[in-house]
Biopython code that builds the backbone (N, CA, C, O; Angstrom):
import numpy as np
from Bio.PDB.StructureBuilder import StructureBuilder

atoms = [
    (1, "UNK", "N", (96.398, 156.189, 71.107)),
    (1, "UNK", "CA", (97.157, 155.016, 70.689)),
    (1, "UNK", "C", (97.833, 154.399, 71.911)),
    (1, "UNK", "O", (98.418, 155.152, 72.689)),
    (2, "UNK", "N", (97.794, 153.042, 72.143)),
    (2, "UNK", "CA", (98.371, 152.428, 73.553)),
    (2, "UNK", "C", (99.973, 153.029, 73.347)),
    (2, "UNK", "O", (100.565, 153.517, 72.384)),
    (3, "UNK", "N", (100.454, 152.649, 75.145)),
    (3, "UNK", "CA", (101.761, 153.028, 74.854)),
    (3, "UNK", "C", (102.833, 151.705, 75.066)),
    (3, "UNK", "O", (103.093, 151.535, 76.257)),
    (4, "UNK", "N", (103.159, 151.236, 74.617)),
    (4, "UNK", "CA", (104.627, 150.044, 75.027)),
    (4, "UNK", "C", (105.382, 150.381, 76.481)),
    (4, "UNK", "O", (106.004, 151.337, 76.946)),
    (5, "UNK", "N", (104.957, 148.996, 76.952)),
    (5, "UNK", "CA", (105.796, 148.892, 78.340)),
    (5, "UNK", "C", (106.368, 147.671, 78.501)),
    (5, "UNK", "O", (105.901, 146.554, 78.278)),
    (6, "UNK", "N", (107.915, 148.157, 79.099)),
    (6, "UNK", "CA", (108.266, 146.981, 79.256)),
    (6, "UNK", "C", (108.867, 146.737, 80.549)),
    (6, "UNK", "O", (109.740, 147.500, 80.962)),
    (7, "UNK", "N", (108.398, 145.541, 81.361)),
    (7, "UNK", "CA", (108.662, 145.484, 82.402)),
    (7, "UNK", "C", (109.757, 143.690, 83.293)),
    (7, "UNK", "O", (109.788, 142.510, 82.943)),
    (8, "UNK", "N", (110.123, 144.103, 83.928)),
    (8, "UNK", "CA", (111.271, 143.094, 84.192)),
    (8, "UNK", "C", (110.278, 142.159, 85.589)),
    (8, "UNK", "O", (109.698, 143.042, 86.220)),
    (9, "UNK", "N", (110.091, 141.378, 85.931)),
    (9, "UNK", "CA", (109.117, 140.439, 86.640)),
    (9, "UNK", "C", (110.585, 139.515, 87.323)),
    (9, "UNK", "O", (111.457, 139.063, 86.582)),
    (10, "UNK", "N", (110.609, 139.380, 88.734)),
    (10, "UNK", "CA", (111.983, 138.341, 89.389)),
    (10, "UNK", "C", (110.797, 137.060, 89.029)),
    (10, "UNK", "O", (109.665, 137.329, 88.629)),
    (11, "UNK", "N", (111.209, 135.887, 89.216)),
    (11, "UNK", "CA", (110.951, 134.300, 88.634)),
    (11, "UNK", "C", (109.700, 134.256, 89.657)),
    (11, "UNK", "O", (108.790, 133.621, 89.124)),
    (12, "UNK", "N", (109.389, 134.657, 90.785)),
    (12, "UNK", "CA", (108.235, 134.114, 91.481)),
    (12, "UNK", "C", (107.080, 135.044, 91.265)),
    (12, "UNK", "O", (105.929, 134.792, 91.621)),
    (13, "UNK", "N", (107.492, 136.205, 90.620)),
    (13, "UNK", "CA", (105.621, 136.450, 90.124)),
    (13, "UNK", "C", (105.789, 136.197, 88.860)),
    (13, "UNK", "O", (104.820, 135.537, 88.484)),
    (14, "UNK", "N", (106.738, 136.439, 87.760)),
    (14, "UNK", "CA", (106.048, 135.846, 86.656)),
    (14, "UNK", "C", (105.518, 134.387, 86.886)),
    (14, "UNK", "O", (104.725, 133.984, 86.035)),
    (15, "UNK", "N", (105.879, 133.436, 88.033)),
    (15, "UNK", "CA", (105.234, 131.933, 87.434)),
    (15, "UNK", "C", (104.092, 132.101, 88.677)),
    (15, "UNK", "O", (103.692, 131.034, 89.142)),
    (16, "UNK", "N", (103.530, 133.347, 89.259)),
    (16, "UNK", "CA", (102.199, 133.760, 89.887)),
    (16, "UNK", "C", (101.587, 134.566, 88.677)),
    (16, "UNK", "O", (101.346, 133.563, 88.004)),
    (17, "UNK", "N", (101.273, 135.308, 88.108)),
    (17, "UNK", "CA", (101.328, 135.441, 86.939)),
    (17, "UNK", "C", (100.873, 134.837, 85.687)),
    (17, "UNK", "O", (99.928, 135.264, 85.024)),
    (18, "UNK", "N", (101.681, 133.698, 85.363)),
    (18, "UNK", "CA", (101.419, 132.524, 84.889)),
    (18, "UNK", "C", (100.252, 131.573, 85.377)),
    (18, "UNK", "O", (99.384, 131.104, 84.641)),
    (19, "UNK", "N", (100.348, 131.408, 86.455)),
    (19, "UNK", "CA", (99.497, 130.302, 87.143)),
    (19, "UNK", "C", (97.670, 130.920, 87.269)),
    (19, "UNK", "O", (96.595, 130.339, 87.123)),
    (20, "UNK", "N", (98.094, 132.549, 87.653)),
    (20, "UNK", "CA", (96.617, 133.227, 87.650)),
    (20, "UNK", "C", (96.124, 133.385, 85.676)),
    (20, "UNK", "O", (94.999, 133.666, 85.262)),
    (21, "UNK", "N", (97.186, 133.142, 84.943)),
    (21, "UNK", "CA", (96.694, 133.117, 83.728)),
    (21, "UNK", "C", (96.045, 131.774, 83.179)),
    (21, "UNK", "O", (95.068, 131.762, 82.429)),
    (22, "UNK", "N", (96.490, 131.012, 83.491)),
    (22, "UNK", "CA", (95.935, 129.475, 83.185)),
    (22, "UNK", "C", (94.694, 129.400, 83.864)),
    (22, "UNK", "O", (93.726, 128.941, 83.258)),
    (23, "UNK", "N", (94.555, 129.882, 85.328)),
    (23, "UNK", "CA", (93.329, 129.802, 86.278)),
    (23, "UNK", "C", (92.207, 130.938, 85.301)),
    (23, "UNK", "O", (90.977, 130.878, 85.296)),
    (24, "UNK", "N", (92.871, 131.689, 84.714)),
    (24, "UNK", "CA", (91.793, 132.516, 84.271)),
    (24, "UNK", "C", (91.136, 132.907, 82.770)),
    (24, "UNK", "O", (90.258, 133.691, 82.411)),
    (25, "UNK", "N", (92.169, 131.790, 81.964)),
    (25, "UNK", "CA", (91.948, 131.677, 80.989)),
    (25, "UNK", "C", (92.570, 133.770, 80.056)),
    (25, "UNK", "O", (92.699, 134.116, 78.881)),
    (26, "UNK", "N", (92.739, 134.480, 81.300)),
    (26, "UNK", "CA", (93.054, 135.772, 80.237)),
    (26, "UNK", "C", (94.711, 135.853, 80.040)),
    (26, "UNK", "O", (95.658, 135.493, 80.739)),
    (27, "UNK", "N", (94.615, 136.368, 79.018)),
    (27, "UNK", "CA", (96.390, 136.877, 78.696)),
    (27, "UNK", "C", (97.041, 137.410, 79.474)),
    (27, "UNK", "O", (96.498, 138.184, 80.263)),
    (28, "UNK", "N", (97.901, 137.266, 79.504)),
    (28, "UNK", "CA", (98.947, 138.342, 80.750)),
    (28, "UNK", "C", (98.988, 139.831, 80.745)),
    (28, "UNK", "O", (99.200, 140.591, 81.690)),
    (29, "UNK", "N", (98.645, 140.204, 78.992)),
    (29, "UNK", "CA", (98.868, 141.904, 78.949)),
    (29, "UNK", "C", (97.617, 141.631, 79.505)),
    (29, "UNK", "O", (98.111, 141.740, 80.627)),
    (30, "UNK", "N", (96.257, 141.334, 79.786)),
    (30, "UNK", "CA", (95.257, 141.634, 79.903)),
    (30, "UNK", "C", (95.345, 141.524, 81.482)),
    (30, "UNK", "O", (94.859, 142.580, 81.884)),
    (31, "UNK", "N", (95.676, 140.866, 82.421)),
    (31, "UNK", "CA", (96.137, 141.077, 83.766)),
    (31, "UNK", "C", (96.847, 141.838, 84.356)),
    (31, "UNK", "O", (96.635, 142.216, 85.508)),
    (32, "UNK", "N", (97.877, 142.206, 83.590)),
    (32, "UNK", "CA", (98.652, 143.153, 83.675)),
    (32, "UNK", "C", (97.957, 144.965, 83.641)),
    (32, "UNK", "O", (97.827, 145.821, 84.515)),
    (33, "UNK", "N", (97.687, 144.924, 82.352)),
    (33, "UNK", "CA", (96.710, 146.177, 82.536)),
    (33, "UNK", "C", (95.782, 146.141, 83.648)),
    (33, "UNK", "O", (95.849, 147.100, 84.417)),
    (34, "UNK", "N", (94.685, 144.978, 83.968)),
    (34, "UNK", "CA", (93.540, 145.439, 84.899)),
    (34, "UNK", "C", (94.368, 145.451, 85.945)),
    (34, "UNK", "O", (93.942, 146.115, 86.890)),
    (35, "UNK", "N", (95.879, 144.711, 86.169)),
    (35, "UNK", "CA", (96.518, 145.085, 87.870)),
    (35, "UNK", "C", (96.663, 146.751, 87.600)),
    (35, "UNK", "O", (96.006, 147.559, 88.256)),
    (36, "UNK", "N", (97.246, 146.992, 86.955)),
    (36, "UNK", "CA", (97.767, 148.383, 86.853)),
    (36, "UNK", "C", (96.473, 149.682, 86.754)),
    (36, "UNK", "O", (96.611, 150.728, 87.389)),
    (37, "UNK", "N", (95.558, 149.488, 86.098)),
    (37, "UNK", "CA", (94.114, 150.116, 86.521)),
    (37, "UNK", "C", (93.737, 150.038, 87.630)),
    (37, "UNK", "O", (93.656, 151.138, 88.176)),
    (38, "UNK", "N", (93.270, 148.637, 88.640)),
    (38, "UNK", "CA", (93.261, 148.356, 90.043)),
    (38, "UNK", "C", (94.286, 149.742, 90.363)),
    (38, "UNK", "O", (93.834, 150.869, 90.158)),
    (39, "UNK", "N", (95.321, 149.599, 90.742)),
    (39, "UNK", "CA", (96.063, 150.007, 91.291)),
    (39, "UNK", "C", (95.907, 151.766, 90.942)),
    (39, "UNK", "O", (95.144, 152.468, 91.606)),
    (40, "UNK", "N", (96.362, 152.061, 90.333)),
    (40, "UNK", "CA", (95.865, 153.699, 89.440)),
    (40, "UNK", "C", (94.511, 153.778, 90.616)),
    (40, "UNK", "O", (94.595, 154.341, 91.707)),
    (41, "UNK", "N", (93.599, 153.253, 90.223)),
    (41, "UNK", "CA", (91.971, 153.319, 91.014)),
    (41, "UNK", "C", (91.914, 153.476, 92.427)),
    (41, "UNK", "O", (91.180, 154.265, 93.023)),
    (42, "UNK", "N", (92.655, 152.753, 92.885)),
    (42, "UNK", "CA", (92.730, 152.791, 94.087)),
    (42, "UNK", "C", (94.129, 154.040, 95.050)),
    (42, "UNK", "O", (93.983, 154.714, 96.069)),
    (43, "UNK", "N", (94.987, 153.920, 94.407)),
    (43, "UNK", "CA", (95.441, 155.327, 94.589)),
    (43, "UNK", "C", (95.037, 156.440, 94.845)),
    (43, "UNK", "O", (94.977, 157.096, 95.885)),
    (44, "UNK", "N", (94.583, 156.732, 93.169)),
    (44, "UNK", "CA", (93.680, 158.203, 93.173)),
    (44, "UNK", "C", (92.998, 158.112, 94.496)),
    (44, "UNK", "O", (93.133, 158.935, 95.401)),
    (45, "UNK", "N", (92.315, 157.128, 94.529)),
    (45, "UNK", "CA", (91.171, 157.379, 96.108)),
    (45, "UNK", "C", (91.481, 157.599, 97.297)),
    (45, "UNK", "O", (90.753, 158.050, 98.182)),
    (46, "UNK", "N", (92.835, 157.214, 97.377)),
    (46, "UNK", "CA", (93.614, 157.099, 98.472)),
    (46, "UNK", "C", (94.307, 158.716, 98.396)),
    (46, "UNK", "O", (94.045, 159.549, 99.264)),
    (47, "UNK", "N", (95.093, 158.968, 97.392)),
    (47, "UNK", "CA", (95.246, 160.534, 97.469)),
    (47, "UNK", "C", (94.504, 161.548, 98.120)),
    (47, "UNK", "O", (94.887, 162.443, 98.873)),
    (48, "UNK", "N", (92.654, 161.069, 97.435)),
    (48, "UNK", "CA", (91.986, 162.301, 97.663)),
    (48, "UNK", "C", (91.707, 161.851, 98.910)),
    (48, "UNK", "O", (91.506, 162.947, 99.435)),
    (49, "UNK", "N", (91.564, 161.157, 99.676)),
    (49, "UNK", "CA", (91.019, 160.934, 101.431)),
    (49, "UNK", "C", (91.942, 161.873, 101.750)),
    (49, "UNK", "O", (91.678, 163.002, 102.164)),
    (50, "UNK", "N", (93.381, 161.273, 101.499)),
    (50, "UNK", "CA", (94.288, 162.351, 101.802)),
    (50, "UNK", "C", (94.535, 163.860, 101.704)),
    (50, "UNK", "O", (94.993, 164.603, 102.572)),
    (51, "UNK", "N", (94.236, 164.079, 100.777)),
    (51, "UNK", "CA", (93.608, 165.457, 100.623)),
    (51, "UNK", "C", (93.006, 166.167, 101.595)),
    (51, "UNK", "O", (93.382, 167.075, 102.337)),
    (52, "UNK", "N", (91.450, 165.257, 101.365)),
    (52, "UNK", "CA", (90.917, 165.545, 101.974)),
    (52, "UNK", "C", (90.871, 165.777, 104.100)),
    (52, "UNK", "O", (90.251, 166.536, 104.845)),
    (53, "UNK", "N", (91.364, 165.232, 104.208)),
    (53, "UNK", "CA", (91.856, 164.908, 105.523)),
    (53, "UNK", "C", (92.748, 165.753, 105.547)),
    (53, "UNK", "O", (92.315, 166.370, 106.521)),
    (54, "UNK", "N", (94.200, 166.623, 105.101)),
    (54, "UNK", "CA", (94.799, 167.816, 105.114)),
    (54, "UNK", "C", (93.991, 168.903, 105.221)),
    (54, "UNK", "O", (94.144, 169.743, 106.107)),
    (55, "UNK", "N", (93.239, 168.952, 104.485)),
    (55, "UNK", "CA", (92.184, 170.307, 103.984)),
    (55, "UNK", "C", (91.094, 170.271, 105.660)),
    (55, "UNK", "O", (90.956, 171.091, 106.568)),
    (56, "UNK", "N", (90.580, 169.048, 105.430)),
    (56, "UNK", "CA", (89.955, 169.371, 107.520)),
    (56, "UNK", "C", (90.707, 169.631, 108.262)),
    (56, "UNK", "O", (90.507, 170.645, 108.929)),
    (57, "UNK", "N", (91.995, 168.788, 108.505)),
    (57, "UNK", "CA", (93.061, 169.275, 109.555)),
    (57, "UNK", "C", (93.308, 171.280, 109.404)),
    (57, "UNK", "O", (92.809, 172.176, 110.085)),
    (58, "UNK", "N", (94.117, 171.337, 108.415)),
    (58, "UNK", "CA", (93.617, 173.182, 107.929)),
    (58, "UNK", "C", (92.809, 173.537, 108.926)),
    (58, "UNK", "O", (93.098, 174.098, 109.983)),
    (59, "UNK", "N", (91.408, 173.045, 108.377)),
    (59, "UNK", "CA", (90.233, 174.172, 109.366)),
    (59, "UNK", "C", (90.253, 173.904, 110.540)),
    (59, "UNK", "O", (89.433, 174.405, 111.310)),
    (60, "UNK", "N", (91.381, 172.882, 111.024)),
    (60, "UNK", "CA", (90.687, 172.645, 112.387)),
    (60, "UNK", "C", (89.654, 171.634, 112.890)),
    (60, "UNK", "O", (89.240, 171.559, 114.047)),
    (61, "UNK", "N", (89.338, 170.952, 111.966)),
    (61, "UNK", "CA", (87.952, 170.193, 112.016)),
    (61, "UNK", "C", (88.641, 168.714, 112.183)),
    (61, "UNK", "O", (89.168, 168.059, 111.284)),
    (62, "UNK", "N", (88.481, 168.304, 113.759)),
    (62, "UNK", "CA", (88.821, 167.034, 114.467)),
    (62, "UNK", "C", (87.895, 167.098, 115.303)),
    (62, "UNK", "O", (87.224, 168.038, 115.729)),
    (63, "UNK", "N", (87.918, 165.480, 115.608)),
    (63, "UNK", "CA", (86.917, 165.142, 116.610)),
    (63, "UNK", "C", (87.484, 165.332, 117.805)),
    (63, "UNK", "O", (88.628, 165.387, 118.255)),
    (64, "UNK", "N", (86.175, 165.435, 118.281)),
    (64, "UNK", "CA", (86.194, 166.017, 120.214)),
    (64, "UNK", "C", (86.754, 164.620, 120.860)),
    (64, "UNK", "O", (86.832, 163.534, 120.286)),
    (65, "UNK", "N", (87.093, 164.910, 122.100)),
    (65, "UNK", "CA", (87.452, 163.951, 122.986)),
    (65, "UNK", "C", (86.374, 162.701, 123.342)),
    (65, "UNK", "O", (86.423, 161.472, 123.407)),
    (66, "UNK", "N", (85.772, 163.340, 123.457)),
    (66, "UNK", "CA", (84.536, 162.615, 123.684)),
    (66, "UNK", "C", (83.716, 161.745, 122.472)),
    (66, "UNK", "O", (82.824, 160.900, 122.526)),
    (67, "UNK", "N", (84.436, 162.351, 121.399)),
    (67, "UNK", "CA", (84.142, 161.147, 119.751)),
    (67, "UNK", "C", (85.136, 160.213, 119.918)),
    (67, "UNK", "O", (85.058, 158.988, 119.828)),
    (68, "UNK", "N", (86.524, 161.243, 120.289)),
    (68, "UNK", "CA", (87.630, 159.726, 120.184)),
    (68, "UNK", "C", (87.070, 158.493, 120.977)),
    (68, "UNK", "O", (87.012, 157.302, 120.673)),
    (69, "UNK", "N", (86.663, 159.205, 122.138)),
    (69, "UNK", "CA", (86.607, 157.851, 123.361)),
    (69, "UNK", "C", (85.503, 157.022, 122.603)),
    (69, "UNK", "O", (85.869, 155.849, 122.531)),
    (70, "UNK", "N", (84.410, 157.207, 122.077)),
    (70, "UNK", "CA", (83.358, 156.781, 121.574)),
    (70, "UNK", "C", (83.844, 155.388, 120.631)),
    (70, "UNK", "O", (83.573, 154.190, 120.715)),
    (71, "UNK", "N", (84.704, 156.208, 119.697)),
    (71, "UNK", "CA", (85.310, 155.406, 118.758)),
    (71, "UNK", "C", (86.296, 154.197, 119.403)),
    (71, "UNK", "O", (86.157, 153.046, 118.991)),
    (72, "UNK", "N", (87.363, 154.539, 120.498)),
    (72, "UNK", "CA", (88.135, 153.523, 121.004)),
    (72, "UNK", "C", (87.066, 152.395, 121.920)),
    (72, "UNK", "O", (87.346, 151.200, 121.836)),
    (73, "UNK", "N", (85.925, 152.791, 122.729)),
    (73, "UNK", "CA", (85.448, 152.107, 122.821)),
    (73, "UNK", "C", (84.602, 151.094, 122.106)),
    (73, "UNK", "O", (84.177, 150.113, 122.715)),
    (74, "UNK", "N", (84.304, 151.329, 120.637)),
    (74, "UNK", "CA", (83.289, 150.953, 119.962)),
    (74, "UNK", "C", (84.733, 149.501, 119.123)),
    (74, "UNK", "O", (84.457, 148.518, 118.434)),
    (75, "UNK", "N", (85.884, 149.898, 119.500)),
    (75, "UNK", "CA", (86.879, 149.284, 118.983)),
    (75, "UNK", "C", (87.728, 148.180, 119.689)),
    (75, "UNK", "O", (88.418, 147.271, 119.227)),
    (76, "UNK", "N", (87.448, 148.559, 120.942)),
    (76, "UNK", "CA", (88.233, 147.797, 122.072)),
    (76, "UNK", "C", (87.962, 146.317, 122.133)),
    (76, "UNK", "O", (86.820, 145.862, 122.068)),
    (77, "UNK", "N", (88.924, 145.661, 122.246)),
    (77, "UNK", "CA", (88.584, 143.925, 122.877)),
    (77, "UNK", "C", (87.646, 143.904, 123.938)),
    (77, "UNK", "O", (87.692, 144.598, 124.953)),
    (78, "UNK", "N", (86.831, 143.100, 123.650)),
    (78, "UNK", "CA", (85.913, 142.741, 124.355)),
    (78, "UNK", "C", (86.157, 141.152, 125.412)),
    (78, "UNK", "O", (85.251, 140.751, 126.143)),
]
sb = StructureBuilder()
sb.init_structure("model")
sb.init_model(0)
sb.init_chain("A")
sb.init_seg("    ")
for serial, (resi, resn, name, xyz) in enumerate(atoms, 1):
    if name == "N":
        sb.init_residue(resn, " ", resi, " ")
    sb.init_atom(name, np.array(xyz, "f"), 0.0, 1.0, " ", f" {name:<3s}", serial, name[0])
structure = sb.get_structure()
């Protein structure tokens, strides 16, 4: 069963908000939820890199000197 939320919006995103609702023809709970899914979605993913990236650090598992340089060069202003 959904759950009731209620949330307080300052005057310049509810009338962003508003304006992406008219542009999009959907309801606000319906923007509202897919922001809040977006967001949930993209988290989680962001957690587990994180995770994941603790759990290599653990073993030890970083790149060599010779990857970093690889990488700063492949990055550098040209």
């Amino acid at each position: 069963m959904p759950k009731a939320l209620t949330i307080r919006l300052d005057d310049e995103t509810a009338a962003a908000l508003d304006r992406l609702t008219d542009q999009t023809g959907r309801p606000r709970q319906w923007l509202v939820e897919q922001a809040i899914a977006d967001y949930l979605t993209v988290n989680a993913w962001q957690v587990e890199r994180i995770k994941d990236g603790l759990a290599a650090a653990r073993r030890g598992d970083f790149a060599s000197d010779e990857e970093m340089a690889a990488i700063a060069r492949r990055f550098a202003p040209r």
